[in-house]
DRENDO-1510 file (C-alpha; in Angstrom, 1 decimal, always signed):
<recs>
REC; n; res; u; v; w
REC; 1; UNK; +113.1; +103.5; +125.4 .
REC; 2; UNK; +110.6; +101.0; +127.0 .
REC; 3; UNK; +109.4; +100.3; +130.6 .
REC; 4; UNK; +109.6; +96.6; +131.2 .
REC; 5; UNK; +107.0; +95.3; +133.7 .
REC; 6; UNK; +110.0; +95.3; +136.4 .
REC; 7; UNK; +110.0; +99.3; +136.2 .
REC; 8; UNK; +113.3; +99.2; +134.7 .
REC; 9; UNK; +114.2; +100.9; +131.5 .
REC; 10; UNK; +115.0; +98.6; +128.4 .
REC; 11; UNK; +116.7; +100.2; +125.3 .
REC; 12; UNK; +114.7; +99.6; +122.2 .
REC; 13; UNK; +116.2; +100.1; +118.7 .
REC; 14; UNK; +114.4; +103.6; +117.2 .
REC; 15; UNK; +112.6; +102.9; +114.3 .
REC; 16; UNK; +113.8; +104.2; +111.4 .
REC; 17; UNK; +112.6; +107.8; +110.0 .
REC; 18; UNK; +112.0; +108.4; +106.1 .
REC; 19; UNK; +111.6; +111.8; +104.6 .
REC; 20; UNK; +109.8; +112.3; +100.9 .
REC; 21; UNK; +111.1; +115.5; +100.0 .
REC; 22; UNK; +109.9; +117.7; +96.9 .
REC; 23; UNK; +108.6; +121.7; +96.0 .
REC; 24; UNK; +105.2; +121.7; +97.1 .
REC; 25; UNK; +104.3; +119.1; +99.6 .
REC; 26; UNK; +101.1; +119.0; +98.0 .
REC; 27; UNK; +101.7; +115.8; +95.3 .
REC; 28; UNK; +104.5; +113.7; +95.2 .
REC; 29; UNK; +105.9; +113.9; +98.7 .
REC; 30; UNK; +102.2; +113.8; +100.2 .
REC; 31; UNK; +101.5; +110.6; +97.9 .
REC; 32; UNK; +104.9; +109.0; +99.1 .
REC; 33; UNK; +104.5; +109.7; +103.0 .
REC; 34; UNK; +101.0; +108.7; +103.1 .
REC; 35; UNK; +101.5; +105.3; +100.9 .
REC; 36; UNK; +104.9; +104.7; +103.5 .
REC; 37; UNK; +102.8; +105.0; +106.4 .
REC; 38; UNK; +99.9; +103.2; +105.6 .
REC; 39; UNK; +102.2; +100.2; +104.4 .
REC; 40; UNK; +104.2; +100.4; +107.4 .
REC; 41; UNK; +101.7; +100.5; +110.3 .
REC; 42; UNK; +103.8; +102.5; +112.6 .
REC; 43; UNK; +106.9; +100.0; +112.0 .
REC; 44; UNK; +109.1; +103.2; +110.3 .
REC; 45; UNK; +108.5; +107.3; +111.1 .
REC; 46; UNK; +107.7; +108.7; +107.8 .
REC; 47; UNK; +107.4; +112.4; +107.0 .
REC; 48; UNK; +107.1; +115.0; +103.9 .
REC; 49; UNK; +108.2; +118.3; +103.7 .
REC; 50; UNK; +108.7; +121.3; +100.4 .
REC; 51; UNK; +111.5; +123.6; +99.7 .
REC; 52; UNK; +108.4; +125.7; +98.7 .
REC; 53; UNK; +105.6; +124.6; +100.6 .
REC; 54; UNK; +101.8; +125.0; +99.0 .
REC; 55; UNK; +99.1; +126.4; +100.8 .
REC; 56; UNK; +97.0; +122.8; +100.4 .
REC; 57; UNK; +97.1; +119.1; +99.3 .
REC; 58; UNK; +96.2; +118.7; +95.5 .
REC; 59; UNK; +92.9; +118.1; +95.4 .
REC; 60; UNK; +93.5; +115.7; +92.4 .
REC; 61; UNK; +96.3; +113.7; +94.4 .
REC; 62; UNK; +93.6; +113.9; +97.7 .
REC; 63; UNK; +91.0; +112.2; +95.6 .
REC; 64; UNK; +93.2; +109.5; +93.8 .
REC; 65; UNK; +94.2; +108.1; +97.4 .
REC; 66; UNK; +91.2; +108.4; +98.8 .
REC; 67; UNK; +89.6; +105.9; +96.0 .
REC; 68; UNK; +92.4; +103.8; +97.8 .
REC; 69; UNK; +91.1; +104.1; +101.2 .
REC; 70; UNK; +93.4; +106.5; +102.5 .
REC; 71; UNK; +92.9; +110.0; +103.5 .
REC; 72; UNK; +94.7; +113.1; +103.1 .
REC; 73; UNK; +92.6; +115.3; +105.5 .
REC; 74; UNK; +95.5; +115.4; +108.0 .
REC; 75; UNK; +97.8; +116.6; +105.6 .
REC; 76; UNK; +99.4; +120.1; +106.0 .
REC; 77; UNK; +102.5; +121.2; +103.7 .
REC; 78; UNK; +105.2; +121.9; +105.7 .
REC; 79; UNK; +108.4; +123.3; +104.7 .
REC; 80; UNK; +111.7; +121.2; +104.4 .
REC; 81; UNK; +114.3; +122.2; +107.1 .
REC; 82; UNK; +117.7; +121.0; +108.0 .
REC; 83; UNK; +116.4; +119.5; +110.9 .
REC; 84; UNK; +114.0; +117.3; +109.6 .
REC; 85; UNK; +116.8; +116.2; +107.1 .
REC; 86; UNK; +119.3; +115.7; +109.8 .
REC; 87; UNK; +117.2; +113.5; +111.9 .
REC; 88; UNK; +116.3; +111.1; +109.1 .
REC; 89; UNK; +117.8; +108.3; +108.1 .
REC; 90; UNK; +116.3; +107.9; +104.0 .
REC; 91; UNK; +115.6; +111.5; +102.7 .
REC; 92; UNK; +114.0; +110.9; +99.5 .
REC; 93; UNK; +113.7; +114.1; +97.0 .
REC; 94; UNK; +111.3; +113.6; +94.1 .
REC; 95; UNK; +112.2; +117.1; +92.5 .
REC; 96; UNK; +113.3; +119.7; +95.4 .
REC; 97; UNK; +116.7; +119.5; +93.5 .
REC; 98; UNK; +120.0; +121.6; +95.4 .
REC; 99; UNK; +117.3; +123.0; +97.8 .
REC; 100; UNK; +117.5; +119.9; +99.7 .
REC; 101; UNK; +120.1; +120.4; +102.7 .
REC; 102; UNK; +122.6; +117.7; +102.8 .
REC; 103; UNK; +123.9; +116.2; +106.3 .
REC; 104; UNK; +126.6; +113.1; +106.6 .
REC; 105; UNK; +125.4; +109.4; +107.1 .
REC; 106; UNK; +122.0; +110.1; +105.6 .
REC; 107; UNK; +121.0; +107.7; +102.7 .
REC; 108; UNK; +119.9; +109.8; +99.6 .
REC; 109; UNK; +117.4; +109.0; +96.9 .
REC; 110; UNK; +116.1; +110.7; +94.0 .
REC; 111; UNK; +113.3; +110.1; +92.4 .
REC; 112; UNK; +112.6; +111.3; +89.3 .
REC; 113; UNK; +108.6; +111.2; +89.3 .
REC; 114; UNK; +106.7; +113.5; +87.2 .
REC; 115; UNK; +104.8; +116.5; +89.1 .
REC; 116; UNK; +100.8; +116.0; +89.4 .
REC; 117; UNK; +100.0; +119.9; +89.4 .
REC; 118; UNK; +98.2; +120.3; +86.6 .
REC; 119; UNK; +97.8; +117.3; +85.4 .
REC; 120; UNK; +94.6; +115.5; +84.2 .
REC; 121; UNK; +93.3; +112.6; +86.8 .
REC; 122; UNK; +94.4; +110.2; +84.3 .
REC; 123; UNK; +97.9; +111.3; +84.6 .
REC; 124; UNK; +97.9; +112.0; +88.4 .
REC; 125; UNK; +96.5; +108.4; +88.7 .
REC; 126; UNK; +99.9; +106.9; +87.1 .
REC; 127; UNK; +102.0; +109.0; +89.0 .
REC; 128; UNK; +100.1; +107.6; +92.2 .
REC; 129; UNK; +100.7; +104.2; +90.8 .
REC; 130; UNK; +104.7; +105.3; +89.9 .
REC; 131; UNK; +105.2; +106.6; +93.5 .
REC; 132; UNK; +103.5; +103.1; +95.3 .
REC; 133; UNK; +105.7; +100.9; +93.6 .
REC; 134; UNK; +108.7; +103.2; +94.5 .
REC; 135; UNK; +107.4; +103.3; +98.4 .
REC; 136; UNK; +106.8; +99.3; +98.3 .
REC; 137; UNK; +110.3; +98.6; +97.1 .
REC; 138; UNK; +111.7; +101.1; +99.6 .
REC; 139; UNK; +109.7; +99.5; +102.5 .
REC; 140; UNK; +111.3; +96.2; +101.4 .
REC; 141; UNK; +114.6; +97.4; +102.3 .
REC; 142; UNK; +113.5; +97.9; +105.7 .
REC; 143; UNK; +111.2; +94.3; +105.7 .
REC; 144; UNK; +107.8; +95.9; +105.5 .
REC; 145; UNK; +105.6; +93.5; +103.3 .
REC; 146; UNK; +103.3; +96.0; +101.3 .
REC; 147; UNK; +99.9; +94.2; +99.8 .
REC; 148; UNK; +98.8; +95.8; +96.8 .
REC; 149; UNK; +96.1; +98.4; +97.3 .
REC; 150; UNK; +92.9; +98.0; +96.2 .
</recs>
């Protein structure tokens, strides 16, 4: 809700909320949500969540996206709960499987995108590259223009 000059209240249309979903919250879900939000400016409420959440961001995954300009310092894993799937609109699971809780009138994606634990930087840097053109064609749907990273 906004307050128009007048002091009145004026509905405003909530933006729309997109989960990235997967085991760790420490790769693929961290790479998604942060891409999403930098892309979007504040236009969409993007969050990540783990059915098993790790004790830290990838340190790999931190360093690919912060040769892109953006910074994973803020990023804590947090574990997937019903509620944050029930108050999104776009849950997208990138390998959390049947641990993902299901609600009615949420949109549903799966992404098939290889896991960076482990993996050498070389690999970690495709999957980084896999998951942005994922998030820019997702955006899309909701008109976000995403510009190519650097």
């Amino acid at each position: 809700m906004t307050v128009r000059k007048d002091g009145d209240h004026a509905e405003s249309p909530a933006k729309p909320v997109v989960l990235f979903a997967c085991i760790h919250n420490a790769g693929r879900s961290v790479v998604a949500r942060c891409l999403a939000e930098w892309y979007a400016k504040g236009s969409i409420t993007v969050l990540s969540a783990g059915s098993e959440p790790g004790p830290s961001v990838n340190p790999v995954v931190a360093s690919v996206l912060a040769e892109r300009g953006i910074s994973t310092d803020d990023e804590t894993p947090t574990l997937l709960s019903g509620e944050l799937v029930k108050n999104a609109d776009v849950v997208v699971t990138m390998g959390c499987g049947e641990t993902c809780p299901v609600f009615p009138g949420r949109r549903y994606l799966d992404w098939e995108v290889d896991d960076p634990a482990g993996q050498s930087r070389e690999v970690v840097e495709r999957i980084v590259d896999d998951i942005d053109e994922r998030v820019r064609r997702l955006l899309g749907e909701f008109g976000v223009t995403a510009p190519l990273l650097d």
